[in-house]
C-alpha positions in Angstrom: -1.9 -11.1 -33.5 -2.6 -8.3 -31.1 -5.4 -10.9 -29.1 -2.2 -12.7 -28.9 0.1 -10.5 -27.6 -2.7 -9.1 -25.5 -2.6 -12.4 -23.9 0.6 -12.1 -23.4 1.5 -9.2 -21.8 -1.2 -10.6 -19.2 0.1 -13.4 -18.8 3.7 -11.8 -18.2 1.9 -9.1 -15.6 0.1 -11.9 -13.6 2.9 -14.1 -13.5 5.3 -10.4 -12.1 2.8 -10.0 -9.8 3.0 -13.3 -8.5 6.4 -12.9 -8.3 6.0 -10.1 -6.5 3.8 -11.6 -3.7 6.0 -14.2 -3.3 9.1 -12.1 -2.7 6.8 -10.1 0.1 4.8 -12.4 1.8 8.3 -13.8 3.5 9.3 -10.5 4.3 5.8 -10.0 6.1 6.7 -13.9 7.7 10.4 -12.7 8.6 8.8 -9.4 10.3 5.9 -11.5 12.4 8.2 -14.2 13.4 10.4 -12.0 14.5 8.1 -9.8 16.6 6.7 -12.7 18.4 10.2 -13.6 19.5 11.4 -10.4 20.1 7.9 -9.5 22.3 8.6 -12.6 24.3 12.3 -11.7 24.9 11.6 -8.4 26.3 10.0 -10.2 28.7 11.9 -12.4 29.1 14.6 -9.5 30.0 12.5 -8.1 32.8 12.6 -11.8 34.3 8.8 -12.5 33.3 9.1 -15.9 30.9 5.3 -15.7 30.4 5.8 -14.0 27.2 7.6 -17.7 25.9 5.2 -19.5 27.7 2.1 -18.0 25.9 3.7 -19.1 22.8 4.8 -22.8 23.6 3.2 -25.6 21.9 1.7 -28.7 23.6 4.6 -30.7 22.0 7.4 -28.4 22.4 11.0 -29.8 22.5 13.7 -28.1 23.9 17.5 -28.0 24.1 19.9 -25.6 26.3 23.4 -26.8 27.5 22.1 -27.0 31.2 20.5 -29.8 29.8 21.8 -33.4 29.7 19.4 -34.7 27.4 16.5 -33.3 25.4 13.0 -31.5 27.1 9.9 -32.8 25.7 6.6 -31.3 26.4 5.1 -28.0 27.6 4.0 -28.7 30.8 8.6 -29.3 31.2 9.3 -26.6 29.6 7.3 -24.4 32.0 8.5 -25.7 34.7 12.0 -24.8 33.3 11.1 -21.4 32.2 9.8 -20.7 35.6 12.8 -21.1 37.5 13.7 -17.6 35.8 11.2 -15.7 37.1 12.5 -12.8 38.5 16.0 -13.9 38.4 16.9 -12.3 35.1 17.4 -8.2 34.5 18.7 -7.9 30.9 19.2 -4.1 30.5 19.7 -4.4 26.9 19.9 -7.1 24.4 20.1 -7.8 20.6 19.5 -10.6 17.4 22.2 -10.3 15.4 21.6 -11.4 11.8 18.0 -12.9 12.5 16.8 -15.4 9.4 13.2 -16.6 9.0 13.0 -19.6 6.7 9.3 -20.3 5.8 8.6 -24.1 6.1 5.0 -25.0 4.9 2.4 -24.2 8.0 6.3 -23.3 10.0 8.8 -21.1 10.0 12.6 -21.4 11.4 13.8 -18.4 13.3 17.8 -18.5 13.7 19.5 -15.3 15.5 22.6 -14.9 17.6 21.5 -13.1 20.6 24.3 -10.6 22.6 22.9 -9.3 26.1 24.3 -6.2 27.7 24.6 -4.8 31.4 24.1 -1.5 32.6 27.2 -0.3 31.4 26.9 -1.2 27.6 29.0 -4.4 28.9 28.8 -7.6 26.9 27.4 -10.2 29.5 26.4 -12.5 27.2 26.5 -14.3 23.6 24.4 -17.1 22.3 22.9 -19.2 19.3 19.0 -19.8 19.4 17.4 -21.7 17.0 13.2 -21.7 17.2 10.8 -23.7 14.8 7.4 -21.8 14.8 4.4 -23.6 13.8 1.0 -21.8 12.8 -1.8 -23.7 15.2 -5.1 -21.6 13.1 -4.5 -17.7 13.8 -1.5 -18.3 16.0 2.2 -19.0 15.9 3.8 -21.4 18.3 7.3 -22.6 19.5 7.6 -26.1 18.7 11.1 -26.5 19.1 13.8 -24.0 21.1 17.4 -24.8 20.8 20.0 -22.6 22.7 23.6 -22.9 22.4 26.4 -20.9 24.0 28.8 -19.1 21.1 31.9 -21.2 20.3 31.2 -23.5 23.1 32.0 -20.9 26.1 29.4 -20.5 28.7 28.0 -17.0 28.8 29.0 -14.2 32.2 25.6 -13.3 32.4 22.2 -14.1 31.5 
């Protein structure tokens, strides 16, 4: 009897621990996706896109509404990106109500992002959508989807 419940209480402590892993390993998912994206951004805000580019996969698709039709491939979606560079001066931006969804090897980032001017002035509010992929030690964009919010285009960057 006590080999039994010996057993288990073991069983029940491996089986909360697992539980417990589970519960943090997409908090640590949600807080690395996030980073990259956010690393890239501030970049992005200072009118450098290399920090997206670094992370672009091979196959990346794209979608903004400048866009009539989808943007396959990295080598397109530089030469989109590019056409920013040193055109945009974001003095301060936000996500609003980021959500990482773990997918397998992937993860989907979804944020509404709100950019400000220098006076604390909304310039700007938009949906993103990014699928991140691992590719061995590294996370990469494999699909980027940008919307404006409730249709209108933004004022601003």
């Amino acid at each position: 009897m006590t080999i039994r419940m010996s057993i288990a209480g073991l069983l029940c402590a491996i089986v909360a621990f697992a539980a417990i892993d589970a519960r943090a390993q997409p908090a640590s998912l949600s807080s690395t996706i996030i980073a990259i994206e956010r690393s890239a951004m501030d970049r992005w805000a200072k009118g450098d896109p290399s920090g997206y580019l670094d992370i672009l996969a091979p196959d990346v698709t794209v979608f903004t509404p400048q866009m009539d039709a989808r943007l396959d491939g990295r080598a397109a979606a530089v030469a989109l990106y590019e056409q920013v560079r040193g055109k945009v001066s974001i003095p301060r931006y936000e996500f609003v109500n980021p959500l990482v969804q773990p997918l397998g090897d992937g993860a989907v980032l979804t944020f509404n992002y709100v950019s400000y001017d220098a006076a604390g002035m909304v310039m700007s509010r938009w949906n993103f959508t990014e699928v991140y992929r691992r590719s061995g030690t590294r996370w990469e964009i494999i699909q980027s989807h940008a919307s404006y919010v409730h249709g209108k285009p933004p004022s601003g960057p």
